[in-house]
C-alpha positions as CSV (number, residue, x, y, z in Angstrom):
1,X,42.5,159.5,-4.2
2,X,42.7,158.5,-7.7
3,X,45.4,158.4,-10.5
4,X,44.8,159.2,-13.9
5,X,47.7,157.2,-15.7
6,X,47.2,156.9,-19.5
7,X,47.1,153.0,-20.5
8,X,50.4,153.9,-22.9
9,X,52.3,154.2,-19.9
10,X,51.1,151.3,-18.1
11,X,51.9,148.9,-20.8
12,X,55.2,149.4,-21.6
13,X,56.9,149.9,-17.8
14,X,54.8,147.0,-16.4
15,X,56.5,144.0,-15.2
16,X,55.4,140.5,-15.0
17,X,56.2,138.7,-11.6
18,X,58.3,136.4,-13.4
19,X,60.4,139.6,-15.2
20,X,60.2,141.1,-11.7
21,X,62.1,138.0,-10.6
22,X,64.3,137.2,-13.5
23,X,65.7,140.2,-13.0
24,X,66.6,140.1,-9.3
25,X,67.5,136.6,-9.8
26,X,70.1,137.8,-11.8
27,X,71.0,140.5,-10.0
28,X,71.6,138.1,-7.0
29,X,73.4,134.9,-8.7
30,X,75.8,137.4,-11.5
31,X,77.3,139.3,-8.6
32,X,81.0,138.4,-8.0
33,X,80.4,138.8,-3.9
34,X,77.2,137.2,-3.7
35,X,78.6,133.5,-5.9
36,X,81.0,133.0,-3.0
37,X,80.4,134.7,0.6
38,X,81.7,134.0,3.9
39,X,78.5,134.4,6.3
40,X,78.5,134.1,10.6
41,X,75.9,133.5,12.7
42,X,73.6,132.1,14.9
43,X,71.9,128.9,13.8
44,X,67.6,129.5,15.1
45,X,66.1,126.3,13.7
46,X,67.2,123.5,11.6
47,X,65.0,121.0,9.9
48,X,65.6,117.7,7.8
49,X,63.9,117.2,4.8
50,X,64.4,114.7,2.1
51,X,66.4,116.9,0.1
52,X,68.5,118.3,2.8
53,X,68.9,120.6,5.5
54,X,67.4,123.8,6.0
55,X,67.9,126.1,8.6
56,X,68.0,130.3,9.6
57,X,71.1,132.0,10.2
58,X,70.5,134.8,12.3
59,X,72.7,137.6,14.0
60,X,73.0,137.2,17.4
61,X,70.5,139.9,18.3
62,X,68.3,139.0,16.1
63,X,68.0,142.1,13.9
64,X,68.7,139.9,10.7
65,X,68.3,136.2,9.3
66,X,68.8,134.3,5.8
67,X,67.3,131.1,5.1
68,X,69.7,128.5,4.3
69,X,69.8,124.8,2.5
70,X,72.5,122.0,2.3
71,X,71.5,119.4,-0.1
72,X,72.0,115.5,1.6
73,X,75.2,115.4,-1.3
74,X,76.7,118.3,0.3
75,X,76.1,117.1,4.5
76,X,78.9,115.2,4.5
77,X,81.1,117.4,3.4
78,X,80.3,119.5,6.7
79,X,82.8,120.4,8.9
80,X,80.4,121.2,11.6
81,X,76.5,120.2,11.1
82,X,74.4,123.4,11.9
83,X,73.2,122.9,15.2
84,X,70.5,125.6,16.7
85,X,71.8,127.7,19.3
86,X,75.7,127.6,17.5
87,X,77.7,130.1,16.1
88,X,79.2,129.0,12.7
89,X,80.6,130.5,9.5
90,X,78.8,129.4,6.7
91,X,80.4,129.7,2.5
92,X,77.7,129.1,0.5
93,X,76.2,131.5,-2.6
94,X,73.0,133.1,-3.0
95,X,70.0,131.5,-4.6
96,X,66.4,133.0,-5.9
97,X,63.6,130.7,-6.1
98,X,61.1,132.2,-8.0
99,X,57.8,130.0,-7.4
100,X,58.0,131.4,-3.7
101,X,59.6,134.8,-4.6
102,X,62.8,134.1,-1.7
103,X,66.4,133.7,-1.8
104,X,68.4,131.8,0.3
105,X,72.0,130.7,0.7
106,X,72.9,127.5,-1.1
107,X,75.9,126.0,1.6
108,X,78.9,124.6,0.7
109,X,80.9,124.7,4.0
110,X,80.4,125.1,7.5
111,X,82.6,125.9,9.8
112,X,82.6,126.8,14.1
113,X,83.2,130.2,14.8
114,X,85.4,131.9,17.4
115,X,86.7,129.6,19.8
116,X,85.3,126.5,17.3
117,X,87.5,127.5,14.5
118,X,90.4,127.9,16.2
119,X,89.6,123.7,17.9
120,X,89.2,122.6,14.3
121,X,92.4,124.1,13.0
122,X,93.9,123.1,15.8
123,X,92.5,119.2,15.0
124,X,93.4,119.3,11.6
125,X,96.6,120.6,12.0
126,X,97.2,117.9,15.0
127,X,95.8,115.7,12.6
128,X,98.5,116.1,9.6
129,X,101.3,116.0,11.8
130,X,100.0,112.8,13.5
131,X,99.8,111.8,10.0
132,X,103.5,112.4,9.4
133,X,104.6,110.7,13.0
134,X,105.7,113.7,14.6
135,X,103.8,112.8,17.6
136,X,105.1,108.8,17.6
137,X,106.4,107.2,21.1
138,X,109.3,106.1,19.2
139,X,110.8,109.7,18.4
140,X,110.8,110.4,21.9
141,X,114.5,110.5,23.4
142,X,115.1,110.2,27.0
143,X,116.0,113.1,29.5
144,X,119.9,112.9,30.4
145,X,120.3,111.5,34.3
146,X,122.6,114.1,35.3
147,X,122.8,117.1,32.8
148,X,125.4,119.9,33.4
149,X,124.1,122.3,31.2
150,X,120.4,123.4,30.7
151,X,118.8,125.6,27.9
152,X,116.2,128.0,29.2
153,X,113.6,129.3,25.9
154,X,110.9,131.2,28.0
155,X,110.1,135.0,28.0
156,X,113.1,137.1,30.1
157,X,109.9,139.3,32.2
158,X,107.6,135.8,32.5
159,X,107.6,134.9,36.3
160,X,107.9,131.0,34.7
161,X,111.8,132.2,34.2
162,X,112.3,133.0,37.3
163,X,110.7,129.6,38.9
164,X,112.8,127.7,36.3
165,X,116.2,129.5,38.2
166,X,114.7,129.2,41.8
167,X,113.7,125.6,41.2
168,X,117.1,124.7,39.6
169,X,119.5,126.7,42.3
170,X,117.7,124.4,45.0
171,X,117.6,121.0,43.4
172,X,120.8,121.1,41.8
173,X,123.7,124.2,42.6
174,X,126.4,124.6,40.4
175,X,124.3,123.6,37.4
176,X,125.2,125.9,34.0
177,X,122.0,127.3,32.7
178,X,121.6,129.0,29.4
179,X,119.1,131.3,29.0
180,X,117.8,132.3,25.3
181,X,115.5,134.5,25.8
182,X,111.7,134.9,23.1
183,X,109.0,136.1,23.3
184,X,105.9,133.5,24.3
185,X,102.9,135.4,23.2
186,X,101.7,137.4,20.2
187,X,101.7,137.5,16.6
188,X,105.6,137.3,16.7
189,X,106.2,134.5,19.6
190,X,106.4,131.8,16.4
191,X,109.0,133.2,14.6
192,X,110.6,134.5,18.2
193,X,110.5,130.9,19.5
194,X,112.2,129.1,16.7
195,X,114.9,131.5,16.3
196,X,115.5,131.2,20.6
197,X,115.8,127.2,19.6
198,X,118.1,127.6,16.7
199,X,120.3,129.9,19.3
200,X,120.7,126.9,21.8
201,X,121.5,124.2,18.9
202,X,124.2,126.8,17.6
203,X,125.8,127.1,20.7
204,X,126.3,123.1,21.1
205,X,126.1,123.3,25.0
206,X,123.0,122.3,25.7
207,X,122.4,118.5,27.1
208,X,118.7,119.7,27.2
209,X,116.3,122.7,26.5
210,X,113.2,123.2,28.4
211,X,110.4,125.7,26.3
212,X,108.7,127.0,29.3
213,X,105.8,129.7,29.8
214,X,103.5,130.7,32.5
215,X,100.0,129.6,31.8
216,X,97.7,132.3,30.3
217,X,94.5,131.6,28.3
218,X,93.7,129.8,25.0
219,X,94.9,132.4,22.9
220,X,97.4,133.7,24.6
221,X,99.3,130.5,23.9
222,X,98.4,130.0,20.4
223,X,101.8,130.0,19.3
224,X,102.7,126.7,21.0
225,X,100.4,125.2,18.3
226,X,101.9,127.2,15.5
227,X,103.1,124.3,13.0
228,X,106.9,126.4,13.3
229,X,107.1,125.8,16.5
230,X,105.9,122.1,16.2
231,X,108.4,121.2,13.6
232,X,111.5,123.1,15.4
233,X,111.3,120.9,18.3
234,X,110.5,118.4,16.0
235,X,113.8,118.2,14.2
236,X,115.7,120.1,17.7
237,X,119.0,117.7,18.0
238,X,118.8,118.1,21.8
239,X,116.1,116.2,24.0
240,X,113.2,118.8,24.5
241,X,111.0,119.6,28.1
242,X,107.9,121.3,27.7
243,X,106.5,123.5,31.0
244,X,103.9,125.5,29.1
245,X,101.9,125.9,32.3
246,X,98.3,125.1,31.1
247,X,96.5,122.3,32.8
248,X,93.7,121.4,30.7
249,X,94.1,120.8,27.1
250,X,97.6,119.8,25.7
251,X,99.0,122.4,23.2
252,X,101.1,120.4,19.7
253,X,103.9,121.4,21.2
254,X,103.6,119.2,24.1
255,X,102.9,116.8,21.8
256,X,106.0,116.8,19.6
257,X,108.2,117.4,23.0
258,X,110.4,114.4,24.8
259,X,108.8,114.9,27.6
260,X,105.9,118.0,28.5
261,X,104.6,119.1,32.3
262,X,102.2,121.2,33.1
263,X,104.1,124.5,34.9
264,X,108.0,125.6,34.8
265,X,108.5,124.3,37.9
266,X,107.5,120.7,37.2
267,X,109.6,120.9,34.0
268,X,112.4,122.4,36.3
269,X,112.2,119.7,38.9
270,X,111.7,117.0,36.0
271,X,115.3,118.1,34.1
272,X,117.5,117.3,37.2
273,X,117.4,115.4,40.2
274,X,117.5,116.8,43.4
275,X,121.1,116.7,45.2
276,X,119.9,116.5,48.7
277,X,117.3,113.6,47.6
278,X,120.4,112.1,46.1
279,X,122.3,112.5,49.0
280,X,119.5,110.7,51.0
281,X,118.9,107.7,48.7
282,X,122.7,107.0,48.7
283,X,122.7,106.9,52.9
284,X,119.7,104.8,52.5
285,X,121.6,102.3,50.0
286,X,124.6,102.3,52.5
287,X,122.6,101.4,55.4
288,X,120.6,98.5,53.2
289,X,123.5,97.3,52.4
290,X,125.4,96.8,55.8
291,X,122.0,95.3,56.8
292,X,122.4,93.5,54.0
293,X,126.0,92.1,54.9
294,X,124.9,91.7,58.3
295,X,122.0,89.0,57.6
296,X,124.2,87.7,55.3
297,X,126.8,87.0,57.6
298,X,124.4,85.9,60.6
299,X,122.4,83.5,58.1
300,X,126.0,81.9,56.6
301,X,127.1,81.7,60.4
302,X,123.9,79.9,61.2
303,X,124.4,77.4,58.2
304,X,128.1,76.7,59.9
305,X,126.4,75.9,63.5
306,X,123.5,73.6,61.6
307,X,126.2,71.5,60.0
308,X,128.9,71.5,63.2
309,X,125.9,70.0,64.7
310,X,124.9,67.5,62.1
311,X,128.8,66.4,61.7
312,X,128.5,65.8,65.7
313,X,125.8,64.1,65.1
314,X,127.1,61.5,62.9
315,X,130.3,61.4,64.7
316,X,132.5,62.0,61.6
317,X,135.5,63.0,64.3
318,X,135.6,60.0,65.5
319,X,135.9,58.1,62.1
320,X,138.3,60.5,61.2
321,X,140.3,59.8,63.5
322,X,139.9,56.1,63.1
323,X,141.3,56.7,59.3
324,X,144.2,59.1,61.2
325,X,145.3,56.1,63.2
326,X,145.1,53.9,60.5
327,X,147.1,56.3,58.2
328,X,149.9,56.6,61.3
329,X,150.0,52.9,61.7
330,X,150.6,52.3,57.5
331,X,153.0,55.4,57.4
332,X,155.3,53.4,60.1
333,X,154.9,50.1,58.8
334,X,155.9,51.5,55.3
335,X,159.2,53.6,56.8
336,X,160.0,50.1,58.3
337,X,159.4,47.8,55.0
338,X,161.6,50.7,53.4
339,X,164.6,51.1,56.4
340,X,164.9,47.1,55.6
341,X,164.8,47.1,52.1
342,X,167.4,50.1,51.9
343,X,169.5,48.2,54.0
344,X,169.8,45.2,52.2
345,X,170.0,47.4,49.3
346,X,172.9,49.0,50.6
347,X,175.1,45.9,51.5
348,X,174.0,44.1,48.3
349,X,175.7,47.1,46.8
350,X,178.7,46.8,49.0
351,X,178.9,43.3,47.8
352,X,178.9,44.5,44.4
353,X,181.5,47.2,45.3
354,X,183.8,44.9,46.5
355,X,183.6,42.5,43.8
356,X,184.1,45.6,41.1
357,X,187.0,46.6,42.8
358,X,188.8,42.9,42.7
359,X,188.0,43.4,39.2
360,X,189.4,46.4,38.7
361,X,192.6,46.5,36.3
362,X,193.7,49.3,38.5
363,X,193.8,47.3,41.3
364,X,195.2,44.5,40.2
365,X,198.0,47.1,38.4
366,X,198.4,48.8,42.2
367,X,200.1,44.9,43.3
368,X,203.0,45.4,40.6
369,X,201.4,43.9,37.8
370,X,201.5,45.8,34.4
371,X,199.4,45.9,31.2
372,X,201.5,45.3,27.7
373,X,199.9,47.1,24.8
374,X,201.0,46.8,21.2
375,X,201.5,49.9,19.4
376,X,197.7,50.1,18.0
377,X,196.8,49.9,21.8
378,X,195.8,45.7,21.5
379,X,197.2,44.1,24.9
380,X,199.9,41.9,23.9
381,X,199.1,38.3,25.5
382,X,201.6,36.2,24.0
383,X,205.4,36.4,23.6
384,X,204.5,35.0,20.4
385,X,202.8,37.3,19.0
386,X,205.6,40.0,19.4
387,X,208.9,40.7,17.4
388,X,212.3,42.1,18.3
389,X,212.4,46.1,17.8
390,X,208.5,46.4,18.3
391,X,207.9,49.2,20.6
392,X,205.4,48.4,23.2
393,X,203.3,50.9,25.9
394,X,203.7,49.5,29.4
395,X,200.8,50.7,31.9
396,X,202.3,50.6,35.3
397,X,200.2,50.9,38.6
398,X,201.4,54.5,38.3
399,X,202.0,55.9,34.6
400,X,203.6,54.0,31.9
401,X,206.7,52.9,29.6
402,X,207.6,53.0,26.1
403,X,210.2,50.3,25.4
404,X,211.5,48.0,22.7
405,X,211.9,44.0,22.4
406,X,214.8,42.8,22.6
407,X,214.6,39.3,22.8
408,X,211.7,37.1,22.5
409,X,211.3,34.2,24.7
410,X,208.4,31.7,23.8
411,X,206.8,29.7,26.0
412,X,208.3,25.8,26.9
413,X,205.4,24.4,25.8
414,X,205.3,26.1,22.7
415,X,209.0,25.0,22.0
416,X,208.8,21.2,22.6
417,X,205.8,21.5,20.5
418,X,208.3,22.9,17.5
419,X,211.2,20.7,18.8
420,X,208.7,17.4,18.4
């Protein structure tokens, strides 16, 4: 079959290959969509070249595939290096190289896909908090010994609220429990969660809150590494117990907590002692310590024996009782040196009483003598000395005079001695 085309027409609507290409080209690189795409897939083969990395991306059943390139400046700007076999999500743009007549996609990011990019956020975000010290030892505050009253932030139909009450009734009756009930899973548990925590540090009750849920799978507990929750127990002024109930990787949550467990009963169990294990400790201490007391007693009394036997040994009695003997025998000499002493004492001072009292003017006034005195109290000793009409004081043996002289009489020898 043959076409009978005149050469007019051929000429003007034929295209070079490089026209052909131009105008793809720009078909490709103008487009809005096409400079910036998000692309997933399956990496089928990757190869290094000197240039770079190039690889297929591929759907996962293999209906589809784009060839892709990351230049060696771009590699390590890679979250995730293109591995066959892995899912990632690639931004890149598209690119038409004419010489081979392709396109591919020119990458400038690559990034895990399902559960992959939910681990890298989660290490980034874990990351720029650990950056910030959220997760630091020394932030940590120690659970109260003996609380009174607990907070309870946990889902009001989860079965980890009801283990927290069971657990808590047994360990500890008569506790006060506050329950402030949120919801734990969903696109509204972060929001849900923070407000349940704000409730609790309102109220002012609380000695300590335990955040509490039980188990489920990764997703399901997404919003314990929501960066609301993280910084409301962050910056919670009451000491914070984490029972999340997962027991492989920890969520940020249980990172930012005082102290984190794996279920609601552990975090239950953790918050308060139990009474009846209290109760037993305490008997125990009271019996160590009688035994105590009792070896204490026996060792002391042992001691006492050891040296009773070493005094017997060095017969100390008997050189005590040398020194008694000796002490007896100075004692009585000493009363005697002292009986005699007092008693010459005491008739020396007879001696000296006797001799006072033949001193005594008194006495010598009790025989009938009396004691002249002049009017300014001098004793008159000489007739001489007196004149008629001076008034003298006589001091009798009993009382005294007043009288006057009325004659003087000198004494002979002072007269011949006036007469010669």
């Amino acid at each position: 079959m043959t076409f009978d085309l005149p050469d007019s027409l051929i000429l003007d609507t034929a295209l070079s290959v490089s026209g052909l290409t131009d105008y793809i080209r720009l078909l490709l690189e103008q487009d809005e969509q096409l400079r910036q795409v998000w692309v997933t897939g399956e990496v089928s083969s990757a190869n290094h070249h000197r240039s770079g990395l190039f690889f297929t991306l591929q759907d996962t059943d293999r209906t589809a595939g784009i060839k892709c390139v990351v230049w060696n400046s771009q590699l390590p700007k890679l979250a995730q290096i293109p591995v066959p076999g892995e899912q990632i999500i690639i931004l890149g743009s598209i690119r038409v190289y004419p010489q081979r007549g392709e396109y591919q996609l020119s990458v400038w990011q690559t990034l895990p896909a399902g559960v992959g990019l939910q681990a890298l956020r989660y290490q980034q975000l874990k990351n720029r908090l650990l950056a910030e010290g959220l997760f630091d030892a020394q932030r940590k505050r120690s659970l109260p010994t003996h609380p009174q009253t607990i907070a309870v932030v946990t889902s009001p139909t989860a079965a980890a609220w009801g283990d927290i009450q069971k657990t808590l009734k047994q360990r500890y009756p008569g506790l006060h429990v506050l329950f402030s009930p949120a919801t734990v899973q969903g696109e509204q548990a972060p929001e849900s969660i923070v407000k349940a925590i704000e409730r609790v540090e309102r109220d002012g009750r609380a000695e300590v809150l335990i955040l509490s849920r039980g188990g489920g799978a990764v997703e399901e507990l997404a919003c314990f590494n929501d960066e609301r929750v993280v910084r409301s127990l962050a910056t919670c002024s009451i000491p914070v117990i984490t029972g999340i109930g997962h027991q492989r990787d920890e969520s940020l949550a249980d990172l930012v907590a005082d102290a984190c467990v794996h279920t609601p009963t552990a975090a239950a169990e953790m918050v308060v002692p139990s009474l009846s294990e209290l109760y037993t400790e305490h008997r125990q201490r009271v019996v160590a310590l009688h035994e105590a007391v009792y070896d204490s007693g026996n060792t002391a009394l042992n001691k006492l024996q050891v040296l009773r036997n070493r005094l017997r040994r060095l017969r100390l009695d008997r050189q005590v009782q040398l020194e008694v003997d000796k002490l007896a025998w100075k004692r009585q000499h000493l009363v005697q040196i002292t009986t005699r002493r007092s008693q010459q004492a005491t008739q020396h001072l007879e001696l000296l009483r006797q001799k006072l009292a033949s001193l005594d003017p008194k006495a010598v006034l009790q025989r009938g003598y009396a004691v002249v005195r002049r009017e300014d109290g001098a004793i008159a000793r000489s007739a001489a000395e007196l004149t008629v009409g001076e008034e003298l004081v006589i001091q009798l043996g009993q009382g005294g005079v007043k009288v006057k002289v009325m004659e003087v009489n000198e004494p002979l020898q002072t007269q011949r001695t006036q007469r010669g």
